[in-house]
N, C-alpha and C positions, 0 to 999 in steps of 0.2 A: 095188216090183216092176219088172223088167226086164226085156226079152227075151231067152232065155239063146241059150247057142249051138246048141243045138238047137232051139231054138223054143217052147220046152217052155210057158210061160206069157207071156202079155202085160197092159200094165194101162191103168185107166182116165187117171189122170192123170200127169203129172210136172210139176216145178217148172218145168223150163223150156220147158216147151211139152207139146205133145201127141206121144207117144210112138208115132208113125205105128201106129196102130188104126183100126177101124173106126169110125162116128159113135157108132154104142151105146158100143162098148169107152171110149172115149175122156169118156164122158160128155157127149158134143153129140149132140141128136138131129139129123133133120133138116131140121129150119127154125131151126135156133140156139140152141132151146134146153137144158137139163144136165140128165143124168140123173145117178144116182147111180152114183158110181164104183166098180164093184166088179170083181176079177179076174176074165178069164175066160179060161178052157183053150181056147188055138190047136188051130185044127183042121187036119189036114194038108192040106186043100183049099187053107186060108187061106198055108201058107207060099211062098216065092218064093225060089226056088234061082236064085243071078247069078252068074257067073261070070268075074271079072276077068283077064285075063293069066294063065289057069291057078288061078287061087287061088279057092274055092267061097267064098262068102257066102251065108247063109243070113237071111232075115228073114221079112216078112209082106206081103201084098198089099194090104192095109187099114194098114198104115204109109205105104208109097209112094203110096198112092191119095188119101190127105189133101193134097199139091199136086199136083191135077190139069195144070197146068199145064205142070209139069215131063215130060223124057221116060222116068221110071222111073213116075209116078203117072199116065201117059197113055194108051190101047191102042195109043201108035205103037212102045213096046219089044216087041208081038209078033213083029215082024218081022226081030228079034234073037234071036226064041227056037231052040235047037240040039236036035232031038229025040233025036240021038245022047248027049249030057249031059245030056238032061232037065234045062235050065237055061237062062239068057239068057247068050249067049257076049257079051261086050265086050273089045276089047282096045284097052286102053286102060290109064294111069298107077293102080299100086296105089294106093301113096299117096293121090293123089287122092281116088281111089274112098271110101278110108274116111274121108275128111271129109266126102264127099259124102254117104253114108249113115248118119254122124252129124247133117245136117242134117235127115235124114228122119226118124232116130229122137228127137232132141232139140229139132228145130226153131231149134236156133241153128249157126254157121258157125265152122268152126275151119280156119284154114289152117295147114298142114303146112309146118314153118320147113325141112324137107329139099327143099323143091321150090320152082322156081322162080315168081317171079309170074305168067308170062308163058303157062307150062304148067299154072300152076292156072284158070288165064282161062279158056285152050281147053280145060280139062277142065268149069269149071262152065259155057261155053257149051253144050258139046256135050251135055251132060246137062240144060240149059236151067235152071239155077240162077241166074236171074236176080233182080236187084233187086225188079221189079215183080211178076213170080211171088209172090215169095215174101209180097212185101207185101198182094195182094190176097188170098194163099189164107189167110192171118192174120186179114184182118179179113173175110172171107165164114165163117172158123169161130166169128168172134166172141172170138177169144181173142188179143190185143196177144203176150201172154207169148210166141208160138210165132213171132214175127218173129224175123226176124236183128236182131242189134245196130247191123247198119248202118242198120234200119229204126223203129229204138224210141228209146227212155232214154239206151241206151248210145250212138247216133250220134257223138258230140261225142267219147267215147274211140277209137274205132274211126278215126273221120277222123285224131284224134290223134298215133295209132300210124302211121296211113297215110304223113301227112306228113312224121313224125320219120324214119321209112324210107325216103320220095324225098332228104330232103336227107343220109340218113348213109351211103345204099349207092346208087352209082351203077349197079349191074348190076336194080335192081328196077324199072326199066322204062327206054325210051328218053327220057322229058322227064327223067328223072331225070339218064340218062349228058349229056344235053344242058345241065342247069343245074350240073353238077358240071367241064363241059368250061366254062362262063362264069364259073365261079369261079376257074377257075386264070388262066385267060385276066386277069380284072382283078388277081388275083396280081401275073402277070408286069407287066401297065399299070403297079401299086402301086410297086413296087418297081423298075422304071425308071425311074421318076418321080424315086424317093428318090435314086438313082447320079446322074441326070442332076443333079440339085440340085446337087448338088459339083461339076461341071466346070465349069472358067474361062470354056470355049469356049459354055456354054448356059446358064449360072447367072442370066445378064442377064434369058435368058426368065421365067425367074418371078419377077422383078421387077415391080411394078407400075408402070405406063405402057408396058409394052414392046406390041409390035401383036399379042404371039402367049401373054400373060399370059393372057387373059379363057379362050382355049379350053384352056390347058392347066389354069389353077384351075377350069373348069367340068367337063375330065376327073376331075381330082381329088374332086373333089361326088360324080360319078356314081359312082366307085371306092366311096367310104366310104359314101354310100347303098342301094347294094349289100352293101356287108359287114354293114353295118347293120341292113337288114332280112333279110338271111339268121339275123344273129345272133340278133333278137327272135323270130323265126319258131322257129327253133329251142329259143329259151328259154322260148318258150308251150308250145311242144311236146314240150319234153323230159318224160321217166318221173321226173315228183320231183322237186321245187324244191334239196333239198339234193343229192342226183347230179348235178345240170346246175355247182353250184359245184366239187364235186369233180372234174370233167373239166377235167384242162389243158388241153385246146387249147379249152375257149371262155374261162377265162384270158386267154390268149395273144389268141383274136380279142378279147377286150374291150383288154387293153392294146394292140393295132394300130392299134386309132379311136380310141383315149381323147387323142392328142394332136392330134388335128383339133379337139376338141368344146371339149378345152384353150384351143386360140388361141382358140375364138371367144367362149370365155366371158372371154377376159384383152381381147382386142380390144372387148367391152363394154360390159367396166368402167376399162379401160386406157386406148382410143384408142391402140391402138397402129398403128405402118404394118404391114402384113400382106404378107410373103414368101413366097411359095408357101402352104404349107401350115402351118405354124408361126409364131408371131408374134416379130416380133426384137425385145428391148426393150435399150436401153442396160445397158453392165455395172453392175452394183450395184444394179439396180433391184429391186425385192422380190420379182416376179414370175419373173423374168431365169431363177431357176436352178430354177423348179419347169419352166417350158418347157423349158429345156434336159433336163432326165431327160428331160418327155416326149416329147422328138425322137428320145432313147436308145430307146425306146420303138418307135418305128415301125419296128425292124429287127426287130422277132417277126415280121414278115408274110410275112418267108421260111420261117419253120417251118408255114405253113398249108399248105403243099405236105405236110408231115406225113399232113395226115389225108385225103387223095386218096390214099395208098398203102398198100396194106394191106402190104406188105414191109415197111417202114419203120415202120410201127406195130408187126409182129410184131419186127423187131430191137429197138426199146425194149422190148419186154416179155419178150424173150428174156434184155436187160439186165439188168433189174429180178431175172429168176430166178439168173442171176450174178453176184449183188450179194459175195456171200461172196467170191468166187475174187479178183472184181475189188478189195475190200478188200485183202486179202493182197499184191497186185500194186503198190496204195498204199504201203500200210504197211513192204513192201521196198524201193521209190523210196525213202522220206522216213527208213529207217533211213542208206541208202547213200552218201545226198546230207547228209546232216548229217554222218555219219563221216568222208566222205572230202572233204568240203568244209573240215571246220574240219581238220583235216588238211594238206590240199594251203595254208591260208591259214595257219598256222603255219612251216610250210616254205617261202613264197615272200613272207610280209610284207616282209623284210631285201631283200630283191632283184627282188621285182616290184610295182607302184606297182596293177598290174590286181587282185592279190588284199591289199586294203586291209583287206576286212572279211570275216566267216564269211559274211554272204550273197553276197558275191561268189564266195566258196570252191562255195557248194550250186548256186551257178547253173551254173558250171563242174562240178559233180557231177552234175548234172542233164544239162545238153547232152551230156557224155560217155558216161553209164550209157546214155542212150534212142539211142546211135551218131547223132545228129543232126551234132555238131560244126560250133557255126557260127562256132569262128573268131578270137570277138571277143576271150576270156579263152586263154591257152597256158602254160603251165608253162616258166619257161628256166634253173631250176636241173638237174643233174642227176637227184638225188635225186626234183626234182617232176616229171621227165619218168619217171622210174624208180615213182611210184606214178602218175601218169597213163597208163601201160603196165598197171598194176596195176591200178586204177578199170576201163578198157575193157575188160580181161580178164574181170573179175569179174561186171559190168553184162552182157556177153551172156552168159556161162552164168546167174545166178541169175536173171535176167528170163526167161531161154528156159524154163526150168521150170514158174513158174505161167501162163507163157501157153499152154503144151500143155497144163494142166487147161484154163483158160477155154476153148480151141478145142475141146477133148473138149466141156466143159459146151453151148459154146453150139450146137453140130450138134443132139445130142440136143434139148436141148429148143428147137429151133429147125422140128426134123422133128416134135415133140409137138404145137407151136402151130399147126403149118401141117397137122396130121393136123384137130385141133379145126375150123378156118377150112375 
């Protein structure tokens, strides 16, 4: 049984709490202990006409009265009462409101994913749906079941969710936008790090015994202890052990740190000398070429800026839904560049030394179709300047074609993704 929209009936228990009644209704007398739960017909004394932003609610007095503590279960909402509405005016977030009054009626909390965190706060302030509230009016009914989950069993999910939300949406609060602003931030460090490593002019420094080695391997520490513990944080915290592997970008963060953790397991059992970040072992050594991938490796660390943007997220997946057009777009490069490559390298073997072989023919098929021209391969018979005129020709109209689908495809559902977000 459940309170309808008219009020017409209410009941003694529910699974997940007490279904804001009276102590009889509800099966609690009062000094704590249960009486036998049976329905009983709402009287219209007992209903409580509220009034949100224009919208009427209807419920019970003996619902809101079971957290006294709250200011709907209080006598401080009479002074919200409008005699003209015969009702309690509030004006204040719908939304809101009806999570708010699901806690009354269910005794658990459900926050409304259309609104923000910040506006649900000042709405459960204002209404004084607080932690301790809720927790004490729980255990003074004698019934755990009607706490919030932030207060019982479920704690440990709810924190769960909490956490997985500061570190995946930086608009859900300000520590959040703050630790999402120090993540890019060692981003940029990370990857500075890795350009400066290459220049003649700086390279020395991360050499060991240099004077300025120690602060910049001990930057380096703090960079990847950081990605590190965001990453485990995340990995405890993520919805599902098998989803947290299906997500590319913590792929991508585990292969960003995987060659730091590399050197240190080869430095070990190697003894090797240790270069910045990566360990250099002599060519041929056993070691030598599983380091070198992992050094290939630390250039993912620029697509973590990936997941700080939600544009850039929504273009991959605009991609992903233009997979077909973009096929077609393949599939007429690599007819074009075979045709007119082995083509153009039949016609210019005898007299040009540049097209020797068909892959040199496609390469030149290829720079030419995409209008790139860089230059290096040129046609200098007539005949190959005569279909090299004919390749350019051909390459801007048939390409211009299915890139007006893909440009069609990708607005549409580029304005779909960003309707959903």
């Amino acid at each position: 049984w459940s309170i309808s929209e008219m009020g017409r009936f209410k009941v003694g228990v529910f699974p997940g709490g007490p279904i804001g009644n009276s102590a009889e209704d509800t099966g609690l007398n009062h000094n704590g202990g249960k009486n036998s739960a049976v329905p009983i017909r709402t009287t219209t004394a007992d209903l409580c006409y509220i009034n949100v932003s224009g919208k009427q609610y209807i419920t019970t007095h003996s619902c809101l009265e079971q957290y006294p503590l709250t200011l709907l279960g209080s006598p401080d909402k009479e002074i919200y009462w409008m005699p003209e509405l015969k009702s309690y005016y509030f004006n204040r977030n719908r939304d809101c409101f009806e999570s708010i009054l699901t806690f009354y009626q269910t005794g658990r909390e459900f926050r409304p994913l259309s609104v923000d965190d910040e506006i649900y706060e000042a709405e459960r302030k204002f209404f004084r749906i607080e932690l301790k509230a809720r927790a004490d009016t729980a255990l003074s009914l004698g019934d755990a079941s009607s706490m919030s989950p932030l207060c019982c069993e479920g704690d440990w999910k709810n924190t769960k969710k909490r956490i997985h939300r500061f570190l995946m949406d930086p608009r859900c609060s300000r520590w959040a936008t703050a630790w999402h602003i120090m993540d890019i931030l060692f981003i940029c460090i990370s990857i500075t790090l890795l350009v400066m490593e290459t220049d003649d002019n700086v390279k020395n420094m991360f050499q060991e015994g240099h004077p300025f080695y120690n602060y910049i391997y001990g930057l380096n520490i703090l960079v990847i202890a950081f990605f590190t513990a965001d990453l485990l944080v995340r990995f405890v915290t993520w919805p599902g052990l098998l989803n947290f592997w299906k997500n590319l970008f913590n792929i991508l963060d585990i292969l960003s740190i995987l060659p730091f953790y590399v050197s240190l397991i080869a430095e070990a059992f190697e003894d090797p000398t240790v270069t910045g970040e990566v360990v250099e072992l002599e060519q041929g050594h056993k070691s030598y070429v599983v380091l070198r991938v992992c050094r290939i490796f630390r250039i993912v660390r620029v697509f973590k800026f990936i997941r700080h943007s939600q544009d850039l997220i929504m273009i991959i997946k605009v991609v992903g839904h233009a997979k077909k057009e973009l096929c077609l777009l393949i599939l007429l490069l690599f007819i074009f560049s075979v045709s007119f490559g082995s083509l153009m390298y039949y016609i210019e073997q005898d007299d040009n030394e540049q097209f020797s072989t068909i892959m040199q023919g496609c390469w030149w098929a290829i720079v030419t179709i995409t209008t790139i021209g860089y230059g290096d391969i040129a046609p200098t018979t007539w005949l190959g300047k005569i279909v090299g005129s004919l390749v350019l020709t051909m390459g801007i109209v048939f390409l211009a074609l299915p890139m007006t689908i893909i440009v069609g495809k990708f607005s549409t559902v580029y304005e779909k993704e960003k309707g959903k977000d």
